[in-house]
C-alpha positions as CSV (number, residue, x, y, z in Angstrom):
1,X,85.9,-65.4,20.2
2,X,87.6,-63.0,22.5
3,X,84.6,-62.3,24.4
4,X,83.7,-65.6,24.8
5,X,87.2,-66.4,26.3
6,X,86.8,-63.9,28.5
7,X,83.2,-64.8,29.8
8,X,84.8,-68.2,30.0
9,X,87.6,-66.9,32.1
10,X,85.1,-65.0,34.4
11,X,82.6,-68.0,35.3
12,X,86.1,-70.1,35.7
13,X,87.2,-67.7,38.4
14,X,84.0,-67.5,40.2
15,X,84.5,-70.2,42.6
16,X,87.7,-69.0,43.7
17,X,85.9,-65.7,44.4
18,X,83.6,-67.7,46.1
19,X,86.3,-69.5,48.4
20,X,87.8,-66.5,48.7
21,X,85.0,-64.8,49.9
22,X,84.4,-67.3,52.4
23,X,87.8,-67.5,54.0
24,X,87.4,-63.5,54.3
25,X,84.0,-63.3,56.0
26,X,85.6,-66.6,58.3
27,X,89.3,-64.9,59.0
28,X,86.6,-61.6,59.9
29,X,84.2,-62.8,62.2
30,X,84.3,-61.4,65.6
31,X,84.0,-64.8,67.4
32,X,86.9,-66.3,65.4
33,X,89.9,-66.3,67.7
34,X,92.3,-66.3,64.3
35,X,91.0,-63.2,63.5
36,X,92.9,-61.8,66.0
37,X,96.2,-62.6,64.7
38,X,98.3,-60.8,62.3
39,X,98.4,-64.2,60.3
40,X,94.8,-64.2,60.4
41,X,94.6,-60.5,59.2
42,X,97.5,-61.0,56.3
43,X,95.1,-63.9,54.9
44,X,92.0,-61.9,54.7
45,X,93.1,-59.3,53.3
46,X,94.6,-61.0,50.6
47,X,90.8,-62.9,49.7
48,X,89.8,-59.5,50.1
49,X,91.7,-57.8,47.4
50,X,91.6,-60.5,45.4
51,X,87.7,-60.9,45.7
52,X,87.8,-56.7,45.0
53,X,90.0,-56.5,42.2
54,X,88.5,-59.8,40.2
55,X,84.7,-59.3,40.8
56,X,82.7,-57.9,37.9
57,X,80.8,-54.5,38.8
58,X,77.3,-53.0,37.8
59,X,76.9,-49.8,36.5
60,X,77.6,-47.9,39.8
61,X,74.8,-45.5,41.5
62,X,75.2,-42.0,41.6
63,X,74.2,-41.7,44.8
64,X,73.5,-37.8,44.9
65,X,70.4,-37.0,47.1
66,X,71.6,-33.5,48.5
67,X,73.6,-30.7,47.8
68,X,74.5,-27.3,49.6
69,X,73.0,-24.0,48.1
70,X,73.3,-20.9,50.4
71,X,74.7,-22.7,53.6
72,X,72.0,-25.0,53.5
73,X,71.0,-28.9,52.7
74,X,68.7,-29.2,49.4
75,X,67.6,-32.4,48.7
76,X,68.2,-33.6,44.9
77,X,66.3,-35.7,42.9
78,X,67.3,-37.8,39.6
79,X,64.9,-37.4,36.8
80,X,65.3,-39.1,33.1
81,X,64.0,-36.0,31.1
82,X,64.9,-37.8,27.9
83,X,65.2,-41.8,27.0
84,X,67.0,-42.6,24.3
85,X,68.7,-46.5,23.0
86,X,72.2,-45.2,24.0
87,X,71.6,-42.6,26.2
88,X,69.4,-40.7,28.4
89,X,69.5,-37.2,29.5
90,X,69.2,-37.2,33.1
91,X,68.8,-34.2,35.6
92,X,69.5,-33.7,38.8
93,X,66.6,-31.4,40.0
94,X,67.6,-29.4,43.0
95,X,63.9,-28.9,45.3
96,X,65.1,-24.7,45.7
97,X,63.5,-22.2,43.9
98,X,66.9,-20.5,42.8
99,X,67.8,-20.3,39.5
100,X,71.1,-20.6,38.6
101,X,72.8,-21.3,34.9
102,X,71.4,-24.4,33.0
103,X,74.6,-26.8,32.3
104,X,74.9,-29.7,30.2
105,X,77.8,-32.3,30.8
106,X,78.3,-34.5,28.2
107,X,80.5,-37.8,29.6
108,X,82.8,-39.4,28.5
109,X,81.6,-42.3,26.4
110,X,85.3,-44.7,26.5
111,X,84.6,-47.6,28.0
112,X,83.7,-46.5,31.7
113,X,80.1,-45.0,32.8
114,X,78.7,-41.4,33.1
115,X,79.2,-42.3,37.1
116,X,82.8,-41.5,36.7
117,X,82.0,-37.7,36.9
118,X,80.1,-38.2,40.4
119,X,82.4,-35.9,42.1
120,X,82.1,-33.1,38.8
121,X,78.7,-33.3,39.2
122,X,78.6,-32.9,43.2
123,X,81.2,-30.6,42.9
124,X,79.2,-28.1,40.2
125,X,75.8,-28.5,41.2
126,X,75.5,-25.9,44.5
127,X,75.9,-23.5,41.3
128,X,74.4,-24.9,38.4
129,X,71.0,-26.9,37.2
130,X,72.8,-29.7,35.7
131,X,71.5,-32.2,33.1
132,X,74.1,-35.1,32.6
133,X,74.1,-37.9,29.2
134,X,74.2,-40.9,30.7
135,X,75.2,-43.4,28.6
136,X,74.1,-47.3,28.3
137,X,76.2,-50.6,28.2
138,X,75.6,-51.4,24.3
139,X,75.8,-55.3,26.0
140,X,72.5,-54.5,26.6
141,X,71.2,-53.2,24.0
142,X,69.3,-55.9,21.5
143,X,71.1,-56.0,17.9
144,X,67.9,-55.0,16.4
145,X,68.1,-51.5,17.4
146,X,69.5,-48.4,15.5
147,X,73.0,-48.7,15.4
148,X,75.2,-45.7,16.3
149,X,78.2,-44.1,15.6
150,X,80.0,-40.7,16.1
151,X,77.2,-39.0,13.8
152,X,74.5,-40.0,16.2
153,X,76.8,-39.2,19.2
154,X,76.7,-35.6,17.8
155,X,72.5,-35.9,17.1
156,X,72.4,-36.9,20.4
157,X,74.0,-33.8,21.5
158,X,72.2,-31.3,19.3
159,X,68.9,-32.5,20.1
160,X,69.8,-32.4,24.1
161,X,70.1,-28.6,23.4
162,X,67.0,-27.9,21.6
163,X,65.4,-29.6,24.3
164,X,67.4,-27.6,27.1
165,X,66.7,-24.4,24.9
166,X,68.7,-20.8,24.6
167,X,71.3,-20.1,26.9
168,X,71.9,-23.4,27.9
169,X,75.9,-24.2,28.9
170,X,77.7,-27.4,27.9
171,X,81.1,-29.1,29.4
172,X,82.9,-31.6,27.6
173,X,84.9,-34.2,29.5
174,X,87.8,-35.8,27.1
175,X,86.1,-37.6,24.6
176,X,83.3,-35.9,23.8
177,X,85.2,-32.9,23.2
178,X,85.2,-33.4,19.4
179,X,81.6,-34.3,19.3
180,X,80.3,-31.7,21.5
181,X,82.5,-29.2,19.5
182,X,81.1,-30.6,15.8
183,X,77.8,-29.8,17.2
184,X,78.3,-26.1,18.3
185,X,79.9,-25.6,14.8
186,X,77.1,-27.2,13.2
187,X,74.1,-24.9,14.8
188,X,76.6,-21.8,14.1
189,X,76.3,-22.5,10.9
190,X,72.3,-22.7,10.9
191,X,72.0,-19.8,13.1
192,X,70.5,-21.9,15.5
193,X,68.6,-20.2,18.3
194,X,69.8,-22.8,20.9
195,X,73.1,-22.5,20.2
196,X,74.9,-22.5,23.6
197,X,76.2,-19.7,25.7
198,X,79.4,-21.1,26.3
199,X,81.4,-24.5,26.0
200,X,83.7,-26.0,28.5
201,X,86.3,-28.9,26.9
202,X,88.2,-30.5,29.6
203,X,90.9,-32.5,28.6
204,X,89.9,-33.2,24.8
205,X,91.7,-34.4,21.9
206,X,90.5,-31.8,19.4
207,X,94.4,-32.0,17.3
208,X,95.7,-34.9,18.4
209,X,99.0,-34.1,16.0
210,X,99.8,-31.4,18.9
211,X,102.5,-33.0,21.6
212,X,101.0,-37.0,21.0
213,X,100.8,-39.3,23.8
214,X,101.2,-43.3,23.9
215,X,97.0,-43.5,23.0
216,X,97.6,-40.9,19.9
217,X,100.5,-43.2,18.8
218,X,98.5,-46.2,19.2
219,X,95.8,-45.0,17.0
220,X,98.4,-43.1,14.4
221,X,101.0,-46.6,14.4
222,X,98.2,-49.1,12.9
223,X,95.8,-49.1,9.9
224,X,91.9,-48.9,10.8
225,X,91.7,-52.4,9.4
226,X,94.0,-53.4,12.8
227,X,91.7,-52.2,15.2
228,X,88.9,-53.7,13.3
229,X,90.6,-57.7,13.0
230,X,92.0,-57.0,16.8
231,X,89.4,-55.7,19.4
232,X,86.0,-55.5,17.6
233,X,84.3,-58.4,18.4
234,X,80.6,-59.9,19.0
235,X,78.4,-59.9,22.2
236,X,78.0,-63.3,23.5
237,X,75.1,-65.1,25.0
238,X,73.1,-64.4,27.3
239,X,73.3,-60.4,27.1
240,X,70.2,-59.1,25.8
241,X,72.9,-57.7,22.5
242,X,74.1,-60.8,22.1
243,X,75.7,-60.9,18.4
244,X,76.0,-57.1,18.8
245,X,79.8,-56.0,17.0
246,X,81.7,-53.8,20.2
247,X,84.5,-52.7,21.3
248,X,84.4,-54.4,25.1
249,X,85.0,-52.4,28.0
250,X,87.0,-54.9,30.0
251,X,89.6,-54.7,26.5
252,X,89.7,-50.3,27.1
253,X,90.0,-51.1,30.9
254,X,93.0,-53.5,30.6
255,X,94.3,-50.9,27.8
256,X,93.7,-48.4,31.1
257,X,95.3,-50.0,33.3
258,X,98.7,-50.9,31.3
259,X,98.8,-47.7,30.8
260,X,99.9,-46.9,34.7
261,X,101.2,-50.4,35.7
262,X,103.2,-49.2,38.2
263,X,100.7,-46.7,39.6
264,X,97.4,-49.5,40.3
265,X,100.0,-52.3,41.5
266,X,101.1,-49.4,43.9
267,X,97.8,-48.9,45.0
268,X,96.6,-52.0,45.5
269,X,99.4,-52.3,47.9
270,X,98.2,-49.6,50.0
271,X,94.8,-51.3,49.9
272,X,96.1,-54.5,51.4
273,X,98.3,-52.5,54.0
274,X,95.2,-50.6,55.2
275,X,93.3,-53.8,55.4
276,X,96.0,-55.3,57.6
277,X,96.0,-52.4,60.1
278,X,92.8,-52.3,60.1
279,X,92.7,-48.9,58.4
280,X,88.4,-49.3,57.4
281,X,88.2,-45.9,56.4
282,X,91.2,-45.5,54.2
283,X,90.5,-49.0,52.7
284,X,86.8,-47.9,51.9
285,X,88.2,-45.2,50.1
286,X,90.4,-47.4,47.9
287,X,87.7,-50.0,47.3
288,X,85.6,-46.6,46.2
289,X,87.8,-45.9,44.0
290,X,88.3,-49.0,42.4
291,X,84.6,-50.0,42.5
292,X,83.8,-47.2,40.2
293,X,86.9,-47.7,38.0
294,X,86.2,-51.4,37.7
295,X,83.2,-50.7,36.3
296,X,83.0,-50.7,32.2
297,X,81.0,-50.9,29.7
298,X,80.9,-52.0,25.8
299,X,80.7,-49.5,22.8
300,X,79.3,-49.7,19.7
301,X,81.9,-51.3,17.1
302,X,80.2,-48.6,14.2
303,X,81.1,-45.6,16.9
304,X,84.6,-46.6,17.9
305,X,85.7,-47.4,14.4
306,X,84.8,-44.2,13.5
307,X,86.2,-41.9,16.5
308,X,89.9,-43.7,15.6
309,X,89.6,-43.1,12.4
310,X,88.5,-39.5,12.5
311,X,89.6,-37.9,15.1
312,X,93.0,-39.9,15.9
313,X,94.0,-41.2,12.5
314,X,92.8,-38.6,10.1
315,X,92.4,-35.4,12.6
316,X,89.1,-34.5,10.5
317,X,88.0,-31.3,12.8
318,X,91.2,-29.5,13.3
319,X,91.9,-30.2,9.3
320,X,88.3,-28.8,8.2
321,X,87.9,-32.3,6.7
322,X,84.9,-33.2,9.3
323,X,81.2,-33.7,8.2
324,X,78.2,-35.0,10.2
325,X,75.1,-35.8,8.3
326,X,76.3,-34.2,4.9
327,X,77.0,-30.7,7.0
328,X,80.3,-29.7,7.2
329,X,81.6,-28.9,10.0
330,X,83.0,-25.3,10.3
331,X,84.3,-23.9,13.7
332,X,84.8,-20.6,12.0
333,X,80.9,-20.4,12.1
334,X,81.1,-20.1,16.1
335,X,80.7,-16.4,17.3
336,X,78.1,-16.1,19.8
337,X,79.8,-19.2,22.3
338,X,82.2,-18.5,24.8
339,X,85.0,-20.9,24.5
340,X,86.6,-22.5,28.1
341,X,89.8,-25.0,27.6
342,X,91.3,-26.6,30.7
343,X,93.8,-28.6,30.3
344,X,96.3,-30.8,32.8
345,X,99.7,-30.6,33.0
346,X,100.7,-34.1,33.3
347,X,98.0,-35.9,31.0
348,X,98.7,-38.6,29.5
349,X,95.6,-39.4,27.0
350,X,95.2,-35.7,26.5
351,X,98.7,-34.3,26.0
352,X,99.2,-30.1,26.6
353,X,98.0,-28.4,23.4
354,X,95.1,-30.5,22.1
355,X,92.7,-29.2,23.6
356,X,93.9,-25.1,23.3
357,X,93.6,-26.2,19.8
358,X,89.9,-25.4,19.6
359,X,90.8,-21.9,20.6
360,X,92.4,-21.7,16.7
361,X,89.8,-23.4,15.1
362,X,87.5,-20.5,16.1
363,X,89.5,-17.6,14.4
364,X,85.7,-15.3,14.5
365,X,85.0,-15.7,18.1
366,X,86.3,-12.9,20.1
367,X,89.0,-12.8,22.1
368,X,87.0,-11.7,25.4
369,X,84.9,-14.8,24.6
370,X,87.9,-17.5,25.0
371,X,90.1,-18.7,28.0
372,X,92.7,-21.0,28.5
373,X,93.7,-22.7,31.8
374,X,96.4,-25.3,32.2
375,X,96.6,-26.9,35.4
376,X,99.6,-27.3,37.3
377,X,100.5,-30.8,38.7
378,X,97.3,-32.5,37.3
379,X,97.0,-35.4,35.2
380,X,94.0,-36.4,33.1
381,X,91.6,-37.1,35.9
382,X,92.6,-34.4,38.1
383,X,91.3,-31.6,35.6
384,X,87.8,-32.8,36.2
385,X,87.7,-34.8,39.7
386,X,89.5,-34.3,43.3
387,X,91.2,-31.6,45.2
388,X,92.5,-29.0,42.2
389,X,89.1,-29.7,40.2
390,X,87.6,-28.4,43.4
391,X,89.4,-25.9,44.8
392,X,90.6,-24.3,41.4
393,X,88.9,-25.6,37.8
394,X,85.0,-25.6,39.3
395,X,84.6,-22.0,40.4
396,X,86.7,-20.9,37.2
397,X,84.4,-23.0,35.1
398,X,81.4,-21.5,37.5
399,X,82.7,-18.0,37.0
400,X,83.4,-18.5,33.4
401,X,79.8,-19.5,32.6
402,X,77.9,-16.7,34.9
403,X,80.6,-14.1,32.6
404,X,79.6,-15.7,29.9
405,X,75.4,-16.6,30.6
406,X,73.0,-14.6,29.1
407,X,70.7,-13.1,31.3
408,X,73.3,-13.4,34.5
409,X,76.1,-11.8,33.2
410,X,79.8,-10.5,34.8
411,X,78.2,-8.4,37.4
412,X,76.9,-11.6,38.5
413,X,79.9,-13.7,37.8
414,X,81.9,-11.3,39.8
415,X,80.0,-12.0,43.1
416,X,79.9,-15.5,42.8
417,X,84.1,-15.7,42.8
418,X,84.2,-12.5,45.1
């Protein structure tokens, strides 16, 4: 039922996004002599904020058709290279005949889309051929299909780097940390040929016992059976998985947002002030923002269920209790990736430690094979996104991999920092 409230709550709202629509695009048109006024301004840009904040977004575009490689524009193109029910591989194919490192980022997959890592992506591609797992909105994904949990989010990992092949490089942002992580160990333990050259975890909660935050106590405070009763509940009509058990993404963005109150209502005050002043450029920024942040999706109830009670409740990787598909997972295995952790001083879903924590769990990896960064002033989206991702983390994480990449090496890595 609660996502049939909610639906009801939405269509409920929508004419007063209409109305308030209308009054903004009346209070804005240049031959209206109120728009002039301040009162004129102070009312639109109240229907404009509230038409923002209240309006239900798509999965947002990436919206990357160039890049800069050697002081010059390259055009970049979006190509699916694999198509799967939950998730395709996609690759942004630079049109230049340099070849640089082959990098996998894994996203996310927490409630918001793979589009939240534009600016990693933008940010990492002048250096890298990047392949990215874009995940789908499991609203629309018909019941009949193969359900999926965190086993398959690991199969979906493993079988991205067979395709990818040797001396691919893979970067985990939060979540997939764990997954990404049981994978590696996984193809260790094989001996697998594609194993990859290095891994990058950004912000991960590989021991989640290690300096807790308000999401580990969450997870740690109730039984499984809680989360189950409390926010798992069914698709309704007409998405294509209607009947579909999930854990909705408008529940993890309200679960988001709580979390920094203070910070959005903030924010959304600068966002009427610009509007008001008639600030367009800042206010674009903020609507930016907020269009991408806005914009959720559901997950899969199997796969949720699962990552709480695994990797929050029961800490089955950093306890040597984890198994995917009847293999056990064994970090100890890993000795031929290079292990990168970068973590944020000031996160709050990841706290300081958790993610350092796979630099233990890998007691047969070589010490010249392992870094640790903590970044100073950063919170959890600042160690993958804006100005210190940018000017610090990416050409660390660039230098790192060319150190680290097989048939580059550290001459090579050297030049590209120098």
């Amino acid at each position: 039922m609660l996502y049939h409230m909610h639906e009801a709550q939405r269509l409920a709202m929508q004419p007063v996004r209409m109305w308030s629509r209308m009054v903004n695009l009346g209070l804005n048109n240049a031959f209206n002599p109120v728009a002039y006024t301040p009162l004129g301004r102070y009312v639109a840009s109240i229907g404009d904020v509230f038409e923002h904040v209240t309006r239900r977004y798509d999965k947002p575009a990436w919206d990357i058709a160039t890049t800069r490689i050697d002081n010059r524009t390259v055009e970049v193109s979006e190509e699916i290279a694999i198509q799967r029910t939950y998730c395709h591989l996609l690759h942004f194919r630079r049109h230049t005949s340099r070849r640089d490192p082959r990098l996998l980022i894994v996203a996310p997959l927490s409630g918001h889309y793979a589009t939240l890592l534009r600016g990693t992506v933008q940010t990492l591609l002048p250096d890298h051929d990047i392949y990215v797992t874009d995940w789908q909105d499991c609203r629309m994904v018909p019941v009949a299909a193969d359900r999926f949990n965190l086993d398959d989010y690991v199969d979906y990992v493993m079988d991205f780097l067979h395709y990818l092949g040797p001396n691919t490089h893979v970067l985990a942002v939060c979540q997939p940390s764990v997954p990404v992580m049981a994978a590696v160990s996984v193809m260790s333990g094989w001996g697998d040929l594609c194993v990859p050259a290095t891994m990058t975890l950004i912000g991960g909660p590989i021991d989640t016992r290690k300096n807790p935050t308000a999401v580990n106590d969450l997870a740690t405070t109730h039984p499984i059976e809680w989360f189950e009763k409390n926010v798992i509940t069914a698709v309704p009509f007409p998405y294509p998985g209607v009947g579909r058990a999930v854990y909705p993404g408008f529940l993890q963005l309200t679960n988001f947002i709580s979390m920094n109150l203070d910070r959005h209502m903030a924010s959304l005050g600068e966002l009427f002030d610009h509007l008001v002043a008639g600030d367009d450029e800042e206010a674009d920024r903020k609507k930016a923002f907020y269009g991408e942040y806005l914009s959720v999706m559901d997950l899969t109830a199997e796969f949720y269920l699962q990552t709480v009670k695994d990797v929050f409740q029961e800490h089955a990787l950093p306890k040597g209790n984890m198994v995917v598909r009847w293999h056990p997972v064994r970090p100890e295995t890993i000795t031929r990736t290079a292990i990168l952790c970068i973590e944020g001083e000031l996160d709050d879903i990841s706290g300081v430690g958790q993610t350092k924590a796979a630099l233990d769990l890998t007691p047969n990896l070589p010490d010249t094979m392992k870094h640790y960064h903590l970044q100073e002033g950063a919170g959890h989206y600042g160690v993958f996104n804006g100005g210190k991702f940018r000017k610090t983390i990416a050409p660390l994480i660039a230098d790192f991999i060319r150190r680290h990449d097989h048939e580059l090496g550290e001459a090579d890595g050297k030049r590209l920092i120098a």
